[in-house]
C-alpha positions as CSV (number, residue, x, y, z in Angstrom):
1,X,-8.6,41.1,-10.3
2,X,-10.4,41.5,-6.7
3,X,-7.9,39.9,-4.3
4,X,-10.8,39.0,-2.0
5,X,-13.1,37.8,-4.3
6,X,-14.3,34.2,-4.4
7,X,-15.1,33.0,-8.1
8,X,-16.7,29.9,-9.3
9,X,-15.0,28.4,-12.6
10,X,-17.3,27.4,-15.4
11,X,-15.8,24.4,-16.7
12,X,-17.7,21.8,-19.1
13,X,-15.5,18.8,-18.3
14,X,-14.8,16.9,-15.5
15,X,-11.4,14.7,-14.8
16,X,-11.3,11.5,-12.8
17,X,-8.9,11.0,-9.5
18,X,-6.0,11.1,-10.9
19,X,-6.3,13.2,-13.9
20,X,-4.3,15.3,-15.9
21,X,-3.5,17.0,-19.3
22,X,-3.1,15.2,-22.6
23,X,-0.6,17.9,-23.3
24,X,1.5,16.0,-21.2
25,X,3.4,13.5,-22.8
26,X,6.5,13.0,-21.3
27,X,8.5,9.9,-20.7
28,X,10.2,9.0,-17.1
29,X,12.5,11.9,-16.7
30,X,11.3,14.1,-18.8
31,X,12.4,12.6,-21.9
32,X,9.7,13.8,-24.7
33,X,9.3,17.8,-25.3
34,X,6.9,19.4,-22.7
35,X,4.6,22.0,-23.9
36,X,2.1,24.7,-21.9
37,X,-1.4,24.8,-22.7
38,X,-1.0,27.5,-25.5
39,X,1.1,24.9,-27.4
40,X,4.2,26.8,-26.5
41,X,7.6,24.2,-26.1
42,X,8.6,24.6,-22.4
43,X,12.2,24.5,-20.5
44,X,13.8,20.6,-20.0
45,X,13.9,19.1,-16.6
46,X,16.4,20.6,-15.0
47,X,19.7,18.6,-13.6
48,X,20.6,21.2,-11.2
49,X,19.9,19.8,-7.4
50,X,20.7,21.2,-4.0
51,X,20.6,19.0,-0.4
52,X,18.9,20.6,2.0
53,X,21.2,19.8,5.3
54,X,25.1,20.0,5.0
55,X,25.5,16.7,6.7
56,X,21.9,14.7,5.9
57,X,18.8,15.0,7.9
58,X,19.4,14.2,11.2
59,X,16.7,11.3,12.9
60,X,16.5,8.4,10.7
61,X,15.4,5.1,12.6
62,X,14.8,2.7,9.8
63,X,18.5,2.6,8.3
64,X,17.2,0.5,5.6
65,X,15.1,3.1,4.0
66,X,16.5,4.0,0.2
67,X,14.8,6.1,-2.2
68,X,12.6,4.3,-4.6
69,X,11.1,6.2,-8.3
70,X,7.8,4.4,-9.5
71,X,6.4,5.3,-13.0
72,X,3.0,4.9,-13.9
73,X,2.8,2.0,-16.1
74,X,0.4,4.2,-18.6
75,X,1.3,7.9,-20.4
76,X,1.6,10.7,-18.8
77,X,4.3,8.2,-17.3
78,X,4.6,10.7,-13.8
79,X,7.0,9.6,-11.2
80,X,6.1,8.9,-7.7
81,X,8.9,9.2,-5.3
82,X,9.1,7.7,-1.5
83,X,11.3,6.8,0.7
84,X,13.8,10.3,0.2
85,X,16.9,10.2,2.7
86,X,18.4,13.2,0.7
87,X,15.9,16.3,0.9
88,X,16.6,18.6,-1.7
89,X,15.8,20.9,-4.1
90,X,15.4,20.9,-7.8
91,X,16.2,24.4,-9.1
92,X,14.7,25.9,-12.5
93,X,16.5,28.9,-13.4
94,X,14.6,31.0,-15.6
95,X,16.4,32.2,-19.5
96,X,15.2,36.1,-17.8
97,X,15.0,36.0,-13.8
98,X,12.3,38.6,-12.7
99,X,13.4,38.4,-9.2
100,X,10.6,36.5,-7.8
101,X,10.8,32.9,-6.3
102,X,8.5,30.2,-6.1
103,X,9.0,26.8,-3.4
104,X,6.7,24.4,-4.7
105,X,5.5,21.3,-2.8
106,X,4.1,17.9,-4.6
107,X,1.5,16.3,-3.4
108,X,0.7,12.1,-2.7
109,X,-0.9,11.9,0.4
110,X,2.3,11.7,2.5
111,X,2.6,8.5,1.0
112,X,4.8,9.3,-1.9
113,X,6.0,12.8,-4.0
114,X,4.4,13.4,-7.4
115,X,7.1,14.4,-8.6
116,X,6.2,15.3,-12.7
117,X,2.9,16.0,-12.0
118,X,2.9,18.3,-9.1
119,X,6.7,19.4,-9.2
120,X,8.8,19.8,-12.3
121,X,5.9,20.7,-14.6
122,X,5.1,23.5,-12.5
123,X,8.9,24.6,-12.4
124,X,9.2,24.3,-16.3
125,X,5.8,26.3,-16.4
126,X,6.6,29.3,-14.6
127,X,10.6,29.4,-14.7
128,X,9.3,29.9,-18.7
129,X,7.7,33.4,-17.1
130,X,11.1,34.4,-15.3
131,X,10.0,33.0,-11.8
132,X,13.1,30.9,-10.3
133,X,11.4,27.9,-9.2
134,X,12.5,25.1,-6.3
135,X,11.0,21.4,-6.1
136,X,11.0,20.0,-2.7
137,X,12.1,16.4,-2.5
138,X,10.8,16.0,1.2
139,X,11.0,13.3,4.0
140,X,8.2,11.1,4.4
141,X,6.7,10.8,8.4
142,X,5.7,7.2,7.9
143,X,8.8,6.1,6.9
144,X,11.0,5.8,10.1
145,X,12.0,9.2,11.0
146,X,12.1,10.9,14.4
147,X,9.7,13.6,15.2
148,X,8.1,11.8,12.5
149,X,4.9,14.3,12.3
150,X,7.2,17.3,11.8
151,X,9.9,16.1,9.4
152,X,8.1,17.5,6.1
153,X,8.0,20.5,7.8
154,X,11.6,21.0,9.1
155,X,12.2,20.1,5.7
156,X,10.2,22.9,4.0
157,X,11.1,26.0,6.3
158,X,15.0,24.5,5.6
159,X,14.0,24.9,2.3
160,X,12.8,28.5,2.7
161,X,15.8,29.5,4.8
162,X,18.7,28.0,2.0
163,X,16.7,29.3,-0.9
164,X,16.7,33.0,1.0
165,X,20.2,32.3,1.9
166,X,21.7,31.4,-1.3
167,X,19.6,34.5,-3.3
168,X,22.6,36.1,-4.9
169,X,23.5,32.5,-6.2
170,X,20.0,32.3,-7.2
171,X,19.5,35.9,-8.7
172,X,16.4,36.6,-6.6
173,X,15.3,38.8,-4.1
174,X,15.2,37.0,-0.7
175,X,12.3,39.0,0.3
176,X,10.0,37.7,-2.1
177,X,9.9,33.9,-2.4
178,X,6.4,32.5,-2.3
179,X,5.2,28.6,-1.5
180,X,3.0,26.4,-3.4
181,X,1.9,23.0,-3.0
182,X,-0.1,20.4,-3.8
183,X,-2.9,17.6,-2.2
184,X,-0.8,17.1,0.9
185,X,1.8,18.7,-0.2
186,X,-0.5,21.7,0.3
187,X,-1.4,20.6,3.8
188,X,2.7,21.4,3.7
189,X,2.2,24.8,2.0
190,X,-0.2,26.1,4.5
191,X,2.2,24.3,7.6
192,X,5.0,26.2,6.0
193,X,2.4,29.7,5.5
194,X,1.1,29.3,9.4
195,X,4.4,27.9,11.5
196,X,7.1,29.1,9.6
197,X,8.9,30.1,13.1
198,X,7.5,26.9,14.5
199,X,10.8,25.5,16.6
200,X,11.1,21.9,14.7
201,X,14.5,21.6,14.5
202,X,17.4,23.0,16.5
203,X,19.6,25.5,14.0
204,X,22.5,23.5,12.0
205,X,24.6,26.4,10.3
206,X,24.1,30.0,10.0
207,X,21.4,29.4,6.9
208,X,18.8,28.8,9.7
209,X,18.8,32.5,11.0
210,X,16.7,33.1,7.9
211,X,12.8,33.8,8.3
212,X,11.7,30.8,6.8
213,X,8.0,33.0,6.2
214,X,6.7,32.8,2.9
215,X,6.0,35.7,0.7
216,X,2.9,34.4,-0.4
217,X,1.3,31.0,-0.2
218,X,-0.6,28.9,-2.8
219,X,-2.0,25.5,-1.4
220,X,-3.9,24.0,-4.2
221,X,-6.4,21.5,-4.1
222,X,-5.1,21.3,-0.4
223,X,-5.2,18.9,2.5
224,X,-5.8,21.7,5.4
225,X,-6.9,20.2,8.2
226,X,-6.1,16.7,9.8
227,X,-10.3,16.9,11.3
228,X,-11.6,13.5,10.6
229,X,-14.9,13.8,8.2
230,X,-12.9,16.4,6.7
231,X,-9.5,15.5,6.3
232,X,-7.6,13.1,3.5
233,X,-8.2,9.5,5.5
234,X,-4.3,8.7,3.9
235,X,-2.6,11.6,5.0
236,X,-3.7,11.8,8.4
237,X,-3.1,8.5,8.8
238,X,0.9,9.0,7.5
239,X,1.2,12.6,9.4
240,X,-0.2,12.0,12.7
241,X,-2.0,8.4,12.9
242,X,-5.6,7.3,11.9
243,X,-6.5,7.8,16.1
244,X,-4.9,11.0,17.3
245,X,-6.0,12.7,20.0
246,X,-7.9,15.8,19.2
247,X,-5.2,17.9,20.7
248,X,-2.6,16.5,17.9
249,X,-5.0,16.5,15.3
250,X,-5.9,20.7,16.3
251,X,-1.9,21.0,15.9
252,X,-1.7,20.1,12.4
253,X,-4.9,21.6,11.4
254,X,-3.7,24.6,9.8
255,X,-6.5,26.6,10.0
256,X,-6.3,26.4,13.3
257,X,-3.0,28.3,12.8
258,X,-4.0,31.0,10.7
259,X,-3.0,34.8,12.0
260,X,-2.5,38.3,10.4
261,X,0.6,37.6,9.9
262,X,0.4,34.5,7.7
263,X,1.0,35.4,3.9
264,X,-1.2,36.1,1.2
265,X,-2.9,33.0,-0.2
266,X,-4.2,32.2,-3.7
267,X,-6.4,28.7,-3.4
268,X,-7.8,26.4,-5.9
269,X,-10.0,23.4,-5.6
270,X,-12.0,21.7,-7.8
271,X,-15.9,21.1,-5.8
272,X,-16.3,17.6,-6.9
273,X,-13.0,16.5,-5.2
274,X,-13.8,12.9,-4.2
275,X,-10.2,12.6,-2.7
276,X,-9.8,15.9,-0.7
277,X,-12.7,17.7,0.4
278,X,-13.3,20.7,-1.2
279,X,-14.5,22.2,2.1
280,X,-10.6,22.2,3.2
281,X,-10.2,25.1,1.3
282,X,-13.4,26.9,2.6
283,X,-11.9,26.1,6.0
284,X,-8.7,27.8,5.0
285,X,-10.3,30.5,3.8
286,X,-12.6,31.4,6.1
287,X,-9.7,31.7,8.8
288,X,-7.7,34.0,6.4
289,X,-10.7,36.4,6.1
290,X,-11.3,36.6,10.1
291,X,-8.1,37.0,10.3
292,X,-7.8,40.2,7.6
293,X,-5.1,38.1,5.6
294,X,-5.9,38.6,1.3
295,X,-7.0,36.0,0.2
296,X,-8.3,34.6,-3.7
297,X,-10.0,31.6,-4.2
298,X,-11.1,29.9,-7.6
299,X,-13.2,27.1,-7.9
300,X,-14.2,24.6,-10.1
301,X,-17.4,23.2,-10.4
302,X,-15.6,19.7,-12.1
303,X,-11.7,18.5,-12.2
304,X,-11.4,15.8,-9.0
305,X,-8.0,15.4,-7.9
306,X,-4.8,15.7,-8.6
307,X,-4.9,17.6,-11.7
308,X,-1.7,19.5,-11.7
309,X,-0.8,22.5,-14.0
310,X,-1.5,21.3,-17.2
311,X,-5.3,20.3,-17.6
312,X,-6.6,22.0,-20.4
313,X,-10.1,22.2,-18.3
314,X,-8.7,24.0,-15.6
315,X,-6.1,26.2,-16.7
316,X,-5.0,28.1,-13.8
317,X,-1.5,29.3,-14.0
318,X,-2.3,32.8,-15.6
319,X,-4.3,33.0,-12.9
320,X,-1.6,32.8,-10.0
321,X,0.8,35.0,-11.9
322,X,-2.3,37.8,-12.2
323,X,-2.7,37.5,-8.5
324,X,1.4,37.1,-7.8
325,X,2.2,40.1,-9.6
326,X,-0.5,41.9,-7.8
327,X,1.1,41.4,-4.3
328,X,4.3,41.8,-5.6
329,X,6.6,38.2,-6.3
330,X,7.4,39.8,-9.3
331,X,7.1,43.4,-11.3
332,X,7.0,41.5,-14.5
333,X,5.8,38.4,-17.1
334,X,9.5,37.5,-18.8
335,X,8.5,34.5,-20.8
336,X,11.6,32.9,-22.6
């Protein structure tokens, strides 16, 4: 497969907003048996969990805010998280660790964390091919916080930085952990891919003298740039307000940020996107190219939104491994 190469899906079906696989059939928590798309039982939810900061997240203004888990009141009955005091990480450990890591971001327009959708499913899908997979539970910046615009991302390069820490714990290599996210969690991806050594947060222990860069990066069907008329109206709003300046919204435009030494990026985005603009990912892209970074893109001619990893019209993970294994996450598929 051409790294560079921009290819146009051909899919015959198109899913609404907020659509996802009828494969997935889970109950809250992952009760019912989760299967990929080649019918093929996949690993439980995991119950393994790992706080980000030794003695909680520093910053919290609104000492009322608790976490709350909605479900969707119809199947696939996903979880949407908010209000997260306790960032962490849930850690799938594959049956046959290839090495390779994978940080993955949910999505929910900084209003919530989609958890199922965007998170776990995409840890019990590749921790089944020997990646060792970690999904962020992240602050919120509408929710009370200090520095309120850059709490998801002090979160996420903590994230990076414990996962590299902790990778004889974890059996991985600490040089090869990648990033993937989702909606605006992949507005979080790309933060992560482009200001990695951004100073957010002064050093708490010795985890943070860890490169929090990303081997590779994977924003799908991302929020990239906070540039009204292109942006996610919601996330802006939550990030940085529906009226910043144009200096704050250039600073959390990430493709703004975009240099040679940003990571390689695999992007996916579905054209008919009525949430996100699929535009954000042209954006994204065309700053990777001028700035000689790899770069694969796949689109979809139909999906919308929000359709995660298990849409049987837009089945994308064997894609990502193709391109992960090409730039070296991992030497080897070790399906369990």
């Amino acid at each position: 497969m051409d790294l560079d190469r921009r290819t146009l899906m051909t899919s015959g079906l198109g899913l609404g907003v907020a659509a996802t696989s009828g494969a997935l059939a889970q109950a809250p928590g992952g009760g019912t048996e989760l299967k990929d798309l080649r019918g093929t039982p996949l690993p439980p939810e995991t119950t393994e969990y790992v706080d980000l900061w030794p003695k909680g997240p520093a910053g919290l203004l609104k000492t009322e805010l608790s976490e709350v888990v909605k479900t969707a009141p119809t199947p696939p009955r996903r979880r949407l998280v908010n209000g997260v005091i306790r960032p962490r990480l849930a850690v799938y450990r594959p049956q046959k660790p290839n090495g390779g890591a994978l940080l993955v971001i949910p999505g929910g327009g900084y209003t919530y964390i989609s958890v199922d959708n965007e998170g776990h499913n995409v840890g019990r899908v590749f921790s089944a091919q020997g990646l060792t997979v970690f999904v962020l539970y992240y602050r919120l910046p509408a929710e009370g916080w200090a520095q309120a615009s850059d709490v998801p991302l002090m979160d996420a390069q903590r994230a990076m930085r414990l996962i590299k820490a902790r990778a004889k714990d974890f059996q991985i290599d600490p040089a090869r952990v990648g990033v993937m996210g989702f909606s605006a969690g992949g507005h979080l991806c790309a933060s992560l891919a482009t200001g990695y050594g951004a100073p957010v947060y002064a050093a708490v222990d010795a985890i943070d003298a860890q490169d929090a860069r990303p081997y590779l990066c994977a924003p799908i069907y991302a929020v990239i740039s906070m540039k009204p008329g292109l942006t996610h109206a919601g996330s802006r709003s939550n990030l940085i307000g529906a009226n910043a300046s144009e200096e704050i919204t250039a600073r959390y435009s990430t493709e703004n940020h975009v240099t040679p030494q940003t990571p390689p990026a695999f992007l996916l985005h579905a054209e008919d996107d009525g949430a996100v603009p699929v535009e954000n990912t042209l954006a994204f892209r065309a700053a990777l190219k001028a700035a000689g970074v790899s770069v694969e893109t796949h689109l979809y001619p139909k999906g919308g939104h929000g359709f995660g990893i298990l849409s049987p019209a837009m089945p994308w993970s064997d894609l990502f491994l193709h391109f992960a294994r090409q730039q070296g996450l991992y030497s080897q598929t070790n399906a369990s």
